[in-house]
C-alpha positions in Angstrom: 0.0 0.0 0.0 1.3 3.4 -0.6 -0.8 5.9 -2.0 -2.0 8.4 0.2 -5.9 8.2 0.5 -8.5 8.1 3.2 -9.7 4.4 2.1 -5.5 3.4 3.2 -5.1 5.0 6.1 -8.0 3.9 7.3 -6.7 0.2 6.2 -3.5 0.9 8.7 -5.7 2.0 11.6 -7.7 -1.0 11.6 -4.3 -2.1 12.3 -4.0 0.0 15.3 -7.4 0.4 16.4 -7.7 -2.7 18.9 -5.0 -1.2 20.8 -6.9 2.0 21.6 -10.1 0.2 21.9 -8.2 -2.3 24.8 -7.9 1.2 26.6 -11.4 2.5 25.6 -9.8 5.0 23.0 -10.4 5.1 18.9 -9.1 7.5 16.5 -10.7 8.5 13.0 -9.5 10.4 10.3 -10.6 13.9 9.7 -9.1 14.7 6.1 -5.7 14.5 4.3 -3.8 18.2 3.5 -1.3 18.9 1.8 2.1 17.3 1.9 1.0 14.3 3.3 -0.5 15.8 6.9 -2.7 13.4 7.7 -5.4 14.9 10.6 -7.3 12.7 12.9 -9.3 13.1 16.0 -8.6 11.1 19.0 -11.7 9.2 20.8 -13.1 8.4 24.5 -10.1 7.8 26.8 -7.5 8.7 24.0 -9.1 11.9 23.7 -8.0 13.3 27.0 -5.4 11.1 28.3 -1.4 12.7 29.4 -0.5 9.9 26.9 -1.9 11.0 23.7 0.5 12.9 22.0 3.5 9.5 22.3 0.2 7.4 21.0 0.0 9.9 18.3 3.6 9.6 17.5 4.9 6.6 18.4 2.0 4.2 17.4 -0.5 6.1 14.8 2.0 7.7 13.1 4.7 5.0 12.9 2.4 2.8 11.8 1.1 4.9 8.8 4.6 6.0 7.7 5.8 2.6 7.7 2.6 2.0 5.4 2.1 4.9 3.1 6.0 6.0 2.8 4.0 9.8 1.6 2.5 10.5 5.3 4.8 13.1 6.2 2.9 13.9 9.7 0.0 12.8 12.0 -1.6 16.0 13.8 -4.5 15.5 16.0 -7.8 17.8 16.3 -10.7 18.7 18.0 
């Protein structure tokens, strides 16, 4: 996989998902900008926990670079 659409990053997060949902969290994607931003929005326990941003980083956003090589960055919004 390694275009840069909703429909694959939403492939890679079904990857990731069961992880947040273990912790009662979920993420979903917002919309993709340009040069490869990728924006989500963090869900239930995700949304508000200390944690979020090194989920962000070190698990979404790994996990979708490693996937689509044209995600340039994972920001999270409201």
């Amino acid at each position: 996989m390694s275009e840069l659409t909703i429909e694959n990053v939403e492939e890679v997060l079904k990857k990731v998902r069961p992880y947040l949902q273990l912790d009662g969290g979920d993420v979903e994607v917002i919309r993709i900008r340009d040069g490869g931003k990728v924006e989500v929005r963090l869900l239930g326990n995700c949304k508000g926990c200390p944690l979020s941003m090194m989920t962000l980083r070190a698990g979404i956003e790994r996990a979708l670079m490693q996937e689509i090589p044209a995600v340039t960055r994972i920001e999270a919004v409201n």
